[in-house]
C-alpha positions in Angstrom: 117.2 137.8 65.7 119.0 138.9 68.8 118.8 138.4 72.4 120.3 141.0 74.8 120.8 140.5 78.7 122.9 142.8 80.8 124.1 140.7 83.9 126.6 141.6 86.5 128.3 144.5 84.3 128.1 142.0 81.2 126.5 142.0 78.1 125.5 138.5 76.9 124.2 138.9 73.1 122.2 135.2 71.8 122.0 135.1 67.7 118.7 133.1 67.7 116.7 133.2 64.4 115.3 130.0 65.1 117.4 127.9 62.4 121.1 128.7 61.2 121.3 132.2 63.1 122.8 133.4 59.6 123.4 137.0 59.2 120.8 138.7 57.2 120.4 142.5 57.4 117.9 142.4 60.1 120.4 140.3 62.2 123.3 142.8 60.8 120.9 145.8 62.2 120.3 143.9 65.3 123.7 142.8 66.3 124.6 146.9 66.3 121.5 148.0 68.4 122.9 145.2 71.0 126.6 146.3 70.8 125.2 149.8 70.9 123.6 149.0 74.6 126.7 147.0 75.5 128.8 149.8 74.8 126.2 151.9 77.4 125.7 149.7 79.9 128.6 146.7 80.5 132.2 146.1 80.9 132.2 143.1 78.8 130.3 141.4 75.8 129.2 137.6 75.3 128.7 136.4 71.8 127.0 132.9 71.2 124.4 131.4 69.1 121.5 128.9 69.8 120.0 125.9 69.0 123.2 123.5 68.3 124.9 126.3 66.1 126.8 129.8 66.6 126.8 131.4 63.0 126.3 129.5 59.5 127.6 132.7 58.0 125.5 135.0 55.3 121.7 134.5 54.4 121.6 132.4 51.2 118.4 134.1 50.5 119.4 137.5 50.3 122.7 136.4 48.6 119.9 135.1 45.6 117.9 138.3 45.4 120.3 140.3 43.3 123.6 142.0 43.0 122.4 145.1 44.8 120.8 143.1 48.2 123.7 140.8 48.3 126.7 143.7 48.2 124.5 145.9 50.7 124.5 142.7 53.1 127.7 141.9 53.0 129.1 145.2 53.2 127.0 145.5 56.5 128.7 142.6 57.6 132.0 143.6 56.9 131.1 146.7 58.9 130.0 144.5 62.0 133.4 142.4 61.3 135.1 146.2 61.4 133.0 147.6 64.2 133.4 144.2 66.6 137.4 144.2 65.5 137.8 147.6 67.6 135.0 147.1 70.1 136.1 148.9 73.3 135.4 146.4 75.4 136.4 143.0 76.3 134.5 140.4 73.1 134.7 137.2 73.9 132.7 134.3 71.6 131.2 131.4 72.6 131.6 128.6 69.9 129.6 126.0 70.9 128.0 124.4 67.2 128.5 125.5 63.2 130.3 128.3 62.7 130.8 128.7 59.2 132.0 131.6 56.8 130.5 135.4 58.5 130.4 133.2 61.7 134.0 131.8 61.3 135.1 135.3 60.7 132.8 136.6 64.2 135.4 134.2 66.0 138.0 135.6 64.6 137.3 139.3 65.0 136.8 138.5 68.9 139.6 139.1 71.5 139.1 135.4 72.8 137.2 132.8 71.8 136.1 129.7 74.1 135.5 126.7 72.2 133.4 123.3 73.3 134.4 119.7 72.4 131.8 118.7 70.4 130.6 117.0 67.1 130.5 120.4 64.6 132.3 122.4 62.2 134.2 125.5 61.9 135.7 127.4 58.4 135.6 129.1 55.5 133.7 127.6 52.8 133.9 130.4 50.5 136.0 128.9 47.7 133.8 125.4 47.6 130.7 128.0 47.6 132.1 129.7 44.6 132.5 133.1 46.3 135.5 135.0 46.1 137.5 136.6 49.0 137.6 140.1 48.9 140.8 141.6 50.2 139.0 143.0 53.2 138.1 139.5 54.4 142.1 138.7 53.8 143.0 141.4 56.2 141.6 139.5 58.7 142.8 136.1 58.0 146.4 137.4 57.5 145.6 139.1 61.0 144.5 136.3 63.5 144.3 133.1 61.1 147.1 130.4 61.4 149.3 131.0 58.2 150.1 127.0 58.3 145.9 127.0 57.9 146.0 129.8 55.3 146.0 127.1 52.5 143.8 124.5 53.9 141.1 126.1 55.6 140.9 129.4 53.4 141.7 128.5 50.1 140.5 124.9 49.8 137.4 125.0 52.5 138.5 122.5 54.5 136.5 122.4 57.3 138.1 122.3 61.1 136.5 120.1 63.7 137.1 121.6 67.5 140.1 120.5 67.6 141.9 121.6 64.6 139.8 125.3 65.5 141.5 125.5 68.2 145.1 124.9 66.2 143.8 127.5 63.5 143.3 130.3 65.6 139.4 129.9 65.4 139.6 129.1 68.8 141.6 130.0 71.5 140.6 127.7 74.3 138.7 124.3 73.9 136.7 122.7 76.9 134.4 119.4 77.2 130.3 120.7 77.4 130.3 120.6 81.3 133.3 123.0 81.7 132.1 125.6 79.6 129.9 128.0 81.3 132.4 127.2 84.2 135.7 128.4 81.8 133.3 131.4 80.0 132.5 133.1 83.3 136.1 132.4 85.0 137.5 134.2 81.8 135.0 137.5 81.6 135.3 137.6 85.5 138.5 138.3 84.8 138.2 140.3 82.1 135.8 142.9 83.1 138.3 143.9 86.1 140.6 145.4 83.4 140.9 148.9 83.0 138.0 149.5 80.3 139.7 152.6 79.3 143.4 151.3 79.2 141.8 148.0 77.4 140.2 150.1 74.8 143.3 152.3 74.1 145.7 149.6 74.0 143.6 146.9 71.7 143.7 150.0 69.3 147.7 150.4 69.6 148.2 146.8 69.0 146.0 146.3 66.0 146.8 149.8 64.6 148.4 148.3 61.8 145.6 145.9 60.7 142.9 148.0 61.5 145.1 150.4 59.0 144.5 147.8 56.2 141.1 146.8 56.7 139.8 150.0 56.8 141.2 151.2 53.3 139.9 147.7 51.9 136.4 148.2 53.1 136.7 152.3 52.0 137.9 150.4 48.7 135.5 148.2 48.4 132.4 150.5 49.2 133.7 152.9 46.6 133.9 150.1 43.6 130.9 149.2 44.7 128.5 152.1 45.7 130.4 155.0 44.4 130.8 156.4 48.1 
């Protein structure tokens, strides 16, 4: 589900589930065991995804099973979303194929994202989907999504190719194929030489405020929903 390599004081963590890298609760569970050992052992953390894609968002499957597996899910994702929002260290995605509702949000929640040029697809397609924003998930797009794509890409699923990512907010930084690796290392080279401690504190101060709101929502939400 996911692959883990520390290298030169940086933790490089692979979704790979061999087809969409969607997040299920195994990969939920897994993606915390690797930030977990990032948080241990590196100065810096490396999301991507494999085979042609980054994320294509929730498992479908588990979404079918019932009310109970699907709320338990995405609550765990929302979690992830929370936990990767506040993450200590330097997060920095790799969107190099699909990325696509969960995965769309992953972008978001990361400090910078480094986008390829490239024939895929980035957004939300929860409306077209027939699934409902919860006010948690808002947080977030009020937080780091372009308000002039808050209509287009949120509420009516348009889907962004590389280029209008980048416009967004999905991406920070788009680069042909053959400058990638090239750009990604330049940019967590530079990143891991920050203060680790100072980084942590101040991301904190400066996102007080939404952290603030999305951390009532998801309390909210878990109560409605589990009673807790």
């Amino acid at each position: 589900m996911i692959n883990i390599e520390i290298r030169d004081e940086v933790a490089y963590i692979e979704m790979n589930d061999g087809k969409a890298n969607v997040f299920s609760p195994a990969m939920i569970q897994s993606f915390n065991d690797a930030l977990d050992k990032a948080e241990a052992e590196a100065k810096a953390v490396v999301i991507s995804g494999s085979g042609g894609k980054f994320s294509a968002g929730f498992d479908l499957s588990v979404m079918q099973q019932g009310e109970q597996e699907r709320w338990q899910m995405i609550l765990g994702g929302f979690e992830l979303l929370l936990r990767m929002y506040k993450h200590p260290q330097p997060l920095i995605s790799k969107a190099a194929g699909h990325a696509l509702g969960m995965g769309a949000f992953t972008l978001l929640v990361s400090d910078t994202r480094i986008g390829m040029e490239g024939d895929y697809k980035v957004g939300l397609p929860e409306t077209a989907g027939n699934m409902q924003f919860t006010d948690f998930l808002v947080a977030i797009l009020r937080a780091e999504l372009n308000p002039m794509f808050m209509k287009s890409a949120a509420l009516q699923s348009q889907l962004c190719n590389p280029k209008s990512a980048q416009l967004a907010g999905f991406v920070d930084l788009l680069v042909p194929e053959a400058a990638l690796e090239p750009t990604l290392q330049k940019a967590v080279e530079g990143l891991k030489q920050l203060p680790l401690k100072q980084y942590a504190h101040n991301k904190l101060e400066l996102r007080a405020d939404d952290i603030k709101v999305m951390e009532e929502r998801l309390a909210a939400l878990k109560k409605l929903l589990l009673g807790a």
